[in-house]
KOLGUPA-503922 format. One record per residue: x, y, z of N, C-alpha, C in turn; residue in one letter. Coordinates in Angstrom, 1 decimal. Example, Ala and Ser with C-alpha at 12.3 -4.5 7.8 and 13.67 -1.06 7.14 Angstrom:
<npx:13.2	npy:-5.7	npz:7.8	capx:12.3	capy:-4.5	capz:7.8	cpx:13.2	cpy:-3.3	cpz:7.8	residu:A>
<npx:12.8	npy:-2.2	npz:7.1	capx:13.7	capy:-1.1	capz:7.1	cpx:12.9	cpy:0.0	cpz:7.9	residu:S>
END
This chain:
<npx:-7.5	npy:14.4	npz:6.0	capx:-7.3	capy:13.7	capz:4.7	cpx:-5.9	cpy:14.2	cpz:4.2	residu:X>
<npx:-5.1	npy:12.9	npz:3.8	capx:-4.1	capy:13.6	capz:3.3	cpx:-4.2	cpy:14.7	cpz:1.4	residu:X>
<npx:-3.2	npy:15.1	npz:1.2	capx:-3.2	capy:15.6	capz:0.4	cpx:-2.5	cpy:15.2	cpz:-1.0	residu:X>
<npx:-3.1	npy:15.4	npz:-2.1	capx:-3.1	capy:14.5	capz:-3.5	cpx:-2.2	cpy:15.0	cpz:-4.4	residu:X>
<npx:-0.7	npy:15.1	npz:-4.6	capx:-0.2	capy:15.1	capz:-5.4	cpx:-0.1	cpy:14.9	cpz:-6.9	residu:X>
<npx:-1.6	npy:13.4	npz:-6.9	capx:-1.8	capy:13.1	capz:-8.2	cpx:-3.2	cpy:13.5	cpz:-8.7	residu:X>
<npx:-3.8	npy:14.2	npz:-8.0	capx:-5.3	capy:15.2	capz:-8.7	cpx:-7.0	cpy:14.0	cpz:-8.5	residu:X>
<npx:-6.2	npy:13.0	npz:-7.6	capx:-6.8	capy:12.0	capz:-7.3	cpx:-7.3	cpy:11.9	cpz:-5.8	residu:X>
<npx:-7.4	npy:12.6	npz:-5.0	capx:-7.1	capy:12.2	capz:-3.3	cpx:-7.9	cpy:11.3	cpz:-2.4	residu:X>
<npx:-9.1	npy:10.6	npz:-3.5	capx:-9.6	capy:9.7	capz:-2.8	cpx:-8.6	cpy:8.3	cpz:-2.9	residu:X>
<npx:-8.1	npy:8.3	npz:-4.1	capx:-7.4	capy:7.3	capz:-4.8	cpx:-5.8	cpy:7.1	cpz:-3.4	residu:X>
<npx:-5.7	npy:8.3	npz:-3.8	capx:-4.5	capy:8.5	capz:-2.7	cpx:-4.6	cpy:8.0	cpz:-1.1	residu:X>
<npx:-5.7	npy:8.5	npz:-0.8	capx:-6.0	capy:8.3	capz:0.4	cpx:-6.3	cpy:6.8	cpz:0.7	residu:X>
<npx:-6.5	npy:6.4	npz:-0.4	capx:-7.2	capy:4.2	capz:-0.7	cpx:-6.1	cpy:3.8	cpz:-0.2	residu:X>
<npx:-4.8	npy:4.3	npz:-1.2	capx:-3.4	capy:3.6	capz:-1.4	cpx:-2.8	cpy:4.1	cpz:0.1	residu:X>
<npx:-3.0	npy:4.9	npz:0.6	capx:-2.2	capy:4.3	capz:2.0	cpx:-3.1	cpy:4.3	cpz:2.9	residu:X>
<npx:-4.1	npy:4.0	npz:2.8	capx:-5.1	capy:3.3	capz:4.0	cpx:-4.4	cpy:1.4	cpz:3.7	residu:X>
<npx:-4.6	npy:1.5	npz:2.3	capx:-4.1	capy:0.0	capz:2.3	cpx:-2.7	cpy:-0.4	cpz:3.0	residu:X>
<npx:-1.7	npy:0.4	npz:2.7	capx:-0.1	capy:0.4	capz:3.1	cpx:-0.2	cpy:0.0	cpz:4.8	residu:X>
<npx:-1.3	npy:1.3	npz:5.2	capx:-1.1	capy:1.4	capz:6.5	cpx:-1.7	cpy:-0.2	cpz:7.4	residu:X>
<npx:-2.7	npy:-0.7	npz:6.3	capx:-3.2	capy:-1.8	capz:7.2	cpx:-2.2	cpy:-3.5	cpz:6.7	residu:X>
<npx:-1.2	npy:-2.9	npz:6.3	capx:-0.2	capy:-4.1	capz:5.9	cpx:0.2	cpy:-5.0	cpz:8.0	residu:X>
<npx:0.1	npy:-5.9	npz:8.0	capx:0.3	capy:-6.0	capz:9.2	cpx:2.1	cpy:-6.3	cpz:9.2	residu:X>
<npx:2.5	npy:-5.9	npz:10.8	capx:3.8	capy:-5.9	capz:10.8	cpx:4.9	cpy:-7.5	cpz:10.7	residu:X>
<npx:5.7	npy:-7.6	npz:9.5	capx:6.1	capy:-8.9	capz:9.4	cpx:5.5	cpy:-9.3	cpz:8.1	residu:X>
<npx:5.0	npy:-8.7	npz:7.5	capx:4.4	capy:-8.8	capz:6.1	cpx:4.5	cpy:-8.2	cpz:5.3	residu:X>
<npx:4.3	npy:-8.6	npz:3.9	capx:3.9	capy:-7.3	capz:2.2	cpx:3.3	cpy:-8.0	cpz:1.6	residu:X>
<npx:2.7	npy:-7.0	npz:1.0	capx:2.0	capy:-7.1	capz:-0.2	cpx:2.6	cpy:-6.1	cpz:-1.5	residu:X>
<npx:2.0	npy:-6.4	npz:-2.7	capx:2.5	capy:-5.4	capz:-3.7	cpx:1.6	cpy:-4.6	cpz:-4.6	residu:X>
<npx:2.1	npy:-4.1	npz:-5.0	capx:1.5	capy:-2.8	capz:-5.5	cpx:0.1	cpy:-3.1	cpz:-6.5	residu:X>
<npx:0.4	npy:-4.6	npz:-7.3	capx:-0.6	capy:-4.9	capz:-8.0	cpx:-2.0	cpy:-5.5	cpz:-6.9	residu:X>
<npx:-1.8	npy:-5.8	npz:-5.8	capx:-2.4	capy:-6.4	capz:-4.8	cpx:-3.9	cpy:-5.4	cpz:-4.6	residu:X>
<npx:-2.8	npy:-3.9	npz:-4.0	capx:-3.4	capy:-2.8	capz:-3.9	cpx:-4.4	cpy:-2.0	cpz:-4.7	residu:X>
<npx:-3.6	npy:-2.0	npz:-6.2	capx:-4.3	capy:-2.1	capz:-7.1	cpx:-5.9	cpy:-3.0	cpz:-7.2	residu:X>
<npx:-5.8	npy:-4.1	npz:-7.1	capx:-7.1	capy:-5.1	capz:-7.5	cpx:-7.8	cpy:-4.4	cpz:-6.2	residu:X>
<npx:-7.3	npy:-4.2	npz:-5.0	capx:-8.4	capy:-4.0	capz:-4.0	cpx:-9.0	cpy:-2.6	cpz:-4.7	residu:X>
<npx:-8.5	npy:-2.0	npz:-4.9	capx:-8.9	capy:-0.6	capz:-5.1	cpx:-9.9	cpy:-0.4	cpz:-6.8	residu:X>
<npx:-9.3	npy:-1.3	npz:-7.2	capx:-10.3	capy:-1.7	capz:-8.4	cpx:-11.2	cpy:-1.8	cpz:-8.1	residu:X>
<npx:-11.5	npy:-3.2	npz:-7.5	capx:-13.0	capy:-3.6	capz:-6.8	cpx:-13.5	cpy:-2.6	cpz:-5.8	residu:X>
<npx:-13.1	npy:-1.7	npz:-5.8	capx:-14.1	capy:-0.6	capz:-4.9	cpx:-14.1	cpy:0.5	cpz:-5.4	residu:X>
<npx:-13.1	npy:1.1	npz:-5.9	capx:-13.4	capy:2.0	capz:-7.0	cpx:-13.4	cpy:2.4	cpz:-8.2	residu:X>
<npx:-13.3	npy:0.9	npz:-8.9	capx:-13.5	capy:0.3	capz:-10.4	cpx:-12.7	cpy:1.7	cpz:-11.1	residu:X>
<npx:-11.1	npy:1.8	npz:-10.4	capx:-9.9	capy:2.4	capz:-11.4	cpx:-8.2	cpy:2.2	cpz:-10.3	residu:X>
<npx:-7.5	npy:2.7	npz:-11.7	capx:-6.0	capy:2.7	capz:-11.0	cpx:-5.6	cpy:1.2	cpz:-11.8	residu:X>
<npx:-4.2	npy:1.1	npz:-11.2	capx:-3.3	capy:0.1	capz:-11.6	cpx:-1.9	cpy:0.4	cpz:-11.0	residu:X>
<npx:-0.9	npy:-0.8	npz:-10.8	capx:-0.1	capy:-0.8	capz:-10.2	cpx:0.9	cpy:0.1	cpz:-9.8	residu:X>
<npx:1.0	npy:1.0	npz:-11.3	capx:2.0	capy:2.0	capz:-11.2	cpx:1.3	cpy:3.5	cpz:-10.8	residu:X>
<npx:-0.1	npy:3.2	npz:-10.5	capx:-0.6	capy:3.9	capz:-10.1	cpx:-0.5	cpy:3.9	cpz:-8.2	residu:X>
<npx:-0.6	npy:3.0	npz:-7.8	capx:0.1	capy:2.8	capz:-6.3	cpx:1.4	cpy:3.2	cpz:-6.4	residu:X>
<npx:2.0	npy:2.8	npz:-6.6	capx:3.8	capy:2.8	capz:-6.9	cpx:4.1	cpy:4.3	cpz:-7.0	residu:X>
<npx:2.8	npy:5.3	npz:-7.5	capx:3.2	capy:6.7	capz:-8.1	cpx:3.1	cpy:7.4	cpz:-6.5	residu:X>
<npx:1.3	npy:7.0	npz:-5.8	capx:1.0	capy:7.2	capz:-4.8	cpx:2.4	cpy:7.1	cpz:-3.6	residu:X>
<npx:2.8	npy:5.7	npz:-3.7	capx:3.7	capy:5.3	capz:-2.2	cpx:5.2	cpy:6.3	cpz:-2.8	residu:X>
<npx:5.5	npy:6.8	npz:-4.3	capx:6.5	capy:7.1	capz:-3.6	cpx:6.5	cpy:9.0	cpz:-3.7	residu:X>
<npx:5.6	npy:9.0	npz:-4.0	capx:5.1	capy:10.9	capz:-3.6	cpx:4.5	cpy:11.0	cpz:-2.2	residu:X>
<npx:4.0	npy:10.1	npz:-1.6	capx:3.2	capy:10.1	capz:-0.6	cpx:3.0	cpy:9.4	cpz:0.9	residu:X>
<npx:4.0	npy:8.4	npz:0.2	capx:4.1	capy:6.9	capz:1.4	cpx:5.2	cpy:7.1	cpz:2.4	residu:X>
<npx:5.7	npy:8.3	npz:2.8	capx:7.0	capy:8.3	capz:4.0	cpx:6.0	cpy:8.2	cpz:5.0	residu:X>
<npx:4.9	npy:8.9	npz:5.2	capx:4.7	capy:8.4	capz:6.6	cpx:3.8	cpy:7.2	cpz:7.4	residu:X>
<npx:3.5	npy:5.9	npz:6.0	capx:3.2	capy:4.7	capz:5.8	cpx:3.9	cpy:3.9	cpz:6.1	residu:X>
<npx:4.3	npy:2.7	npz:6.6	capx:5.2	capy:1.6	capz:6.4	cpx:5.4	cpy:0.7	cpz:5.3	residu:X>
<npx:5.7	npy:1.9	npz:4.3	capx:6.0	capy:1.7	capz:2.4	cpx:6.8	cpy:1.0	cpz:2.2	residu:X>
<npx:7.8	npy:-0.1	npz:3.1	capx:8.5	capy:-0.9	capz:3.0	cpx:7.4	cpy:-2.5	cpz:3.1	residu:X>
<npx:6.0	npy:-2.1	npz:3.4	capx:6.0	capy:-3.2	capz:3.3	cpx:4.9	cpy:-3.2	cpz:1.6	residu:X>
<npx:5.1	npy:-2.3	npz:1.2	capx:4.5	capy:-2.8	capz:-0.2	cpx:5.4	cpy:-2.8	cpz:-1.1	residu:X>
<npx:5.7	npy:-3.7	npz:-2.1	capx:6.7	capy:-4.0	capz:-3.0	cpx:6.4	cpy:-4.3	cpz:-4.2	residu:X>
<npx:7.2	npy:-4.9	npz:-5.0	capx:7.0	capy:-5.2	capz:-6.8	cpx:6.0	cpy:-6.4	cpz:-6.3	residu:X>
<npx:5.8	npy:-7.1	npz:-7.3	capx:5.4	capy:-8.6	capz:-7.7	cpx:6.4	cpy:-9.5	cpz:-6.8	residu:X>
<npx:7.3	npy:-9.3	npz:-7.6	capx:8.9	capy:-10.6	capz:-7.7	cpx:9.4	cpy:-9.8	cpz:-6.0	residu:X>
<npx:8.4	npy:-9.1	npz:-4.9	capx:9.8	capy:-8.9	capz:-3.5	cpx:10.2	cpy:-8.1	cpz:-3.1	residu:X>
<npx:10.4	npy:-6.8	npz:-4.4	capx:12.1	capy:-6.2	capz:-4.7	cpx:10.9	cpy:-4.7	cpz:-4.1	residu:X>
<npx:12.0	npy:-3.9	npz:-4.2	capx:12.0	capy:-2.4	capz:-3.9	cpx:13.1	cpy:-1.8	cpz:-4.8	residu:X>
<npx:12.7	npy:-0.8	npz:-5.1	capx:13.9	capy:-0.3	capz:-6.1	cpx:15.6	cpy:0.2	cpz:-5.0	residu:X>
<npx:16.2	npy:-0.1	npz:-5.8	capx:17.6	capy:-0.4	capz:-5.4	cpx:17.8	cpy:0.4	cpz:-4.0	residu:X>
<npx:17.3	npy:2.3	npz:-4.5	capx:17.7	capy:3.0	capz:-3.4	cpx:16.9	cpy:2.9	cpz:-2.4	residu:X>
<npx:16.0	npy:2.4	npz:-2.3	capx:15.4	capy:1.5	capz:-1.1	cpx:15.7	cpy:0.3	cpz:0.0	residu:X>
<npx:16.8	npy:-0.6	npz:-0.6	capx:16.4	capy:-1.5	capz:-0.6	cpx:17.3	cpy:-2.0	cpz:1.0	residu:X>
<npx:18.5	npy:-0.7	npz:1.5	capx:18.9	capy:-0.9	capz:2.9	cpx:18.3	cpy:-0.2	cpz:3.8	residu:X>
<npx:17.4	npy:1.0	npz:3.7	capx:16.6	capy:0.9	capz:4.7	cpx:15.1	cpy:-0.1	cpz:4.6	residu:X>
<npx:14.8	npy:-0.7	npz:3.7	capx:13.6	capy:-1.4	capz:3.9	cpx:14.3	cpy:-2.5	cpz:4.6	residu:X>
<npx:15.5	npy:-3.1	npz:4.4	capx:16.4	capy:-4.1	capz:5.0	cpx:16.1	cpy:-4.0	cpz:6.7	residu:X>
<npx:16.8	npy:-2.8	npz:6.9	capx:16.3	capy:-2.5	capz:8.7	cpx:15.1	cpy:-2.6	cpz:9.2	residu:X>
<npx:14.1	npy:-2.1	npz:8.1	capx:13.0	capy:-2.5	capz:8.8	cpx:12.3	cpy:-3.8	cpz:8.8	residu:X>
<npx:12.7	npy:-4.7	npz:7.7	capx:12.8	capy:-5.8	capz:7.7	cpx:12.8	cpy:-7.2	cpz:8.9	residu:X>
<npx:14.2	npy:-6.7	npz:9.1	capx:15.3	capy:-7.3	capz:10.4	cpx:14.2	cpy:-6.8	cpz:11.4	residu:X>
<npx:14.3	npy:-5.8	npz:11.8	capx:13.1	capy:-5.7	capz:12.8	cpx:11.6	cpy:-5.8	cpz:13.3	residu:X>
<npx:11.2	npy:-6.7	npz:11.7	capx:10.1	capy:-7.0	capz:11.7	cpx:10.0	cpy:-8.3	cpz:11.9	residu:X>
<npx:10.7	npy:-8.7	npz:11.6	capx:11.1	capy:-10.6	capz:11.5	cpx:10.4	cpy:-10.9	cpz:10.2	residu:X>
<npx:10.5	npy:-10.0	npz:8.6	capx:9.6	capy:-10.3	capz:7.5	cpx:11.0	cpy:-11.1	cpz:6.8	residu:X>
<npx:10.2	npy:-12.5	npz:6.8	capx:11.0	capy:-13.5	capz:5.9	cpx:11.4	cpy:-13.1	cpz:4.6	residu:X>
<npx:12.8	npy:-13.3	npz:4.2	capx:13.4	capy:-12.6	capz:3.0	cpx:14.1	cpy:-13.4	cpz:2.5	residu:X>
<npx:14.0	npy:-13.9	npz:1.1	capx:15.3	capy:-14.8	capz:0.0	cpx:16.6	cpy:-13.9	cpz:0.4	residu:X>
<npx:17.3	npy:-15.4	npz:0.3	capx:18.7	capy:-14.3	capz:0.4	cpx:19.0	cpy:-13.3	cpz:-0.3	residu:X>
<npx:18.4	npy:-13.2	npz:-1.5	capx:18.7	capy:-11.8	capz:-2.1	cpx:18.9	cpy:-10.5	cpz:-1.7	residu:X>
<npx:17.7	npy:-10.3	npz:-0.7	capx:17.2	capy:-9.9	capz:0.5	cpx:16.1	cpy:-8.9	cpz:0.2	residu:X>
<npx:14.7	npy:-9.6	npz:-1.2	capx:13.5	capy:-9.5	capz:-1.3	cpx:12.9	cpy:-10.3	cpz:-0.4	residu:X>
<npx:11.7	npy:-9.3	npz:-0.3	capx:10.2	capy:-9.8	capz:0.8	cpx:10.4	cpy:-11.5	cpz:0.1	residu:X>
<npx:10.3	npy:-12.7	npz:0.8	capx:10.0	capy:-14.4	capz:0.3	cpx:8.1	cpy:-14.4	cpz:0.4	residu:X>
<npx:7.8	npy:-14.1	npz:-0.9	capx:6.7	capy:-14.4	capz:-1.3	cpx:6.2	cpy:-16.4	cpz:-1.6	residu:X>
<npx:5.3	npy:-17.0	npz:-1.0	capx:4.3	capy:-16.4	capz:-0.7	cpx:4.0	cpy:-16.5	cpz:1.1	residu:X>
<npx:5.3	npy:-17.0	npz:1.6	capx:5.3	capy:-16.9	capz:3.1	cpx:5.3	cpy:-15.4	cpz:3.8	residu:X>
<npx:5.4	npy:-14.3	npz:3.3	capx:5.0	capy:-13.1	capz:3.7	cpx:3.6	cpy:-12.2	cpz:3.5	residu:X>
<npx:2.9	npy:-12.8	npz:2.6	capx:2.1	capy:-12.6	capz:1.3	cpx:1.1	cpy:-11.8	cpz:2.5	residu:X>
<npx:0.6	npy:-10.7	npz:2.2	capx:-0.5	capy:-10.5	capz:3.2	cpx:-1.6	cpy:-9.4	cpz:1.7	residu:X>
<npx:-2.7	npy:-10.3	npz:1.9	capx:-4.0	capy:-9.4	capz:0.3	cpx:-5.3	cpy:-9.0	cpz:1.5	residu:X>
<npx:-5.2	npy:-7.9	npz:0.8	capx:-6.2	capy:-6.9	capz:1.5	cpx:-7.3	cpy:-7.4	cpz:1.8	residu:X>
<npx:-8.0	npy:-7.6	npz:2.9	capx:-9.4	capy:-8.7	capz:3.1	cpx:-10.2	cpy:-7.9	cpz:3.3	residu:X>
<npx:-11.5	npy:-8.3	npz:3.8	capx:-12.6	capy:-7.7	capz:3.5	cpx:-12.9	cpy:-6.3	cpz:4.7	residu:X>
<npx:-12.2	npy:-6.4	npz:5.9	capx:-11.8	capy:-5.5	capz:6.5	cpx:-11.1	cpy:-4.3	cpz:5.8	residu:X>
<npx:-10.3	npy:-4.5	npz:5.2	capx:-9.8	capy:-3.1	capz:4.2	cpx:-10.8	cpy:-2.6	cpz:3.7	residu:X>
<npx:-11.2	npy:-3.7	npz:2.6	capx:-12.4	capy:-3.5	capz:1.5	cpx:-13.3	cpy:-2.2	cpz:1.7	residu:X>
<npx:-13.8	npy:-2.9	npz:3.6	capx:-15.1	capy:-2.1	capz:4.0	cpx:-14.3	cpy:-0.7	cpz:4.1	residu:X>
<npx:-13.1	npy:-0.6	npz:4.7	capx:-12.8	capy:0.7	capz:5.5	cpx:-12.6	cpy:1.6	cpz:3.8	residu:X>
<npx:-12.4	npy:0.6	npz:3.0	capx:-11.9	capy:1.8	capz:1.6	cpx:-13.7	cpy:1.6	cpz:0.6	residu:X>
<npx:-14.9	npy:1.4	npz:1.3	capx:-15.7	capy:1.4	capz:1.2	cpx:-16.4	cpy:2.7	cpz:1.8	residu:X>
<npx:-15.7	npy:3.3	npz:2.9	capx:-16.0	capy:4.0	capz:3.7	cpx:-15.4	cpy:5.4	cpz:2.9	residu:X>
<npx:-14.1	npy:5.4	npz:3.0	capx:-13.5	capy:6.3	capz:1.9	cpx:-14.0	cpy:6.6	cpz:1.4	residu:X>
<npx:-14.8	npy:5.8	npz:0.0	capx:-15.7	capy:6.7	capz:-1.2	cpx:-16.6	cpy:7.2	cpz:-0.9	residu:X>
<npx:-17.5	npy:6.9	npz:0.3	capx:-18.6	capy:6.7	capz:0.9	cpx:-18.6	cpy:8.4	cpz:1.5	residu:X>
<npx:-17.6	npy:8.8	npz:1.7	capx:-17.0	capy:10.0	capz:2.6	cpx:-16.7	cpy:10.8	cpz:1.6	residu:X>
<npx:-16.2	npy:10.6	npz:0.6	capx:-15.5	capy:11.4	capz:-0.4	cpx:-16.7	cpy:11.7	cpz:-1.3	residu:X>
<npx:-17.9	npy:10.9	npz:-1.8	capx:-18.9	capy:11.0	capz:-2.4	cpx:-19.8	cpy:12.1	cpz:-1.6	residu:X>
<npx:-20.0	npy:12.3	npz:-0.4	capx:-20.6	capy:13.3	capz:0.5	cpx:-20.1	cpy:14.7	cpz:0.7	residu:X>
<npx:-18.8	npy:14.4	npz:0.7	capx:-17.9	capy:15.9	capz:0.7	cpx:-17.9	cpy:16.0	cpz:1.9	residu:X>
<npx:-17.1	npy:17.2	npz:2.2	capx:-16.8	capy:17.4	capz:3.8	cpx:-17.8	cpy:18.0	cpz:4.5	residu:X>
<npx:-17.7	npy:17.1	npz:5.4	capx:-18.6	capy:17.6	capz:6.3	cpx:-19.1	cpy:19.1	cpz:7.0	residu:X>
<npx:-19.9	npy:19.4	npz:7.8	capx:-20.2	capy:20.7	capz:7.8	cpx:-20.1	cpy:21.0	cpz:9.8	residu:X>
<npx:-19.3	npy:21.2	npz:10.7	capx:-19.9	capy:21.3	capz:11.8	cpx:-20.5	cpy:22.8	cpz:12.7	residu:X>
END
């Protein structure tokens, strides 16, 4: 299990289970993450992901979760670029994620796995 910077670590551990299951050539954003995580653990909000990916998301592919409008904050925005290019993730020339041809929302596959999370975190650790 990773470790919780924000006094939350199930919540933590939601928000990059979700990142991690971004598939490659795609994003989603942070509000996205949010609603999934709502519906399974009825809390959080956007800037509550956003707090998670950037205390915690280096060893996620945190380039592929973004604002609403695409964007990554500025000092992001040339290495997310590389990985971009190498992803083949369609971009406005601006050179934001092109929503809604990139658009990838957590399906029910996530759901279940961050169903499992609570499910794990409600039991406590195990005993061998």
């Amino acid at each position: 299990m990773r470790n919780s910077q924000n006094g939350d670590p199930l919540y933590a551990e939601a928000v990059l289970c979700c990142a991690e299951a971004v598939p490659v050539g795609r994003a989603t954003s942070y509000g996205a993450i949010a609603e999934a995580l709502a519906e399974v653990l009825g809390r959080g909000g956007p800037r509550q992901v956003a707090r998670v990916m950037s205390t915690q998301g280096s060893g996620v592919p945190w380039w592929r979760v973004v604002r609403a409008d695409g964007t990554l904050p500025v000092e992001l925005e040339r290495r997310a670029a590389e990985q971009y290019s190498a992803e083949g993730t369609v971009r406005r020339p601006s050179g934001a994620v092109r929503f809604p041809v990139a658009w990838w929302q957590p399906d029910e596959a996530v759901l279940s796995e961050l169903r499992g999370l609570a499910k794990a975190h409600e039991q406590g650790p195990s005993t061998a």
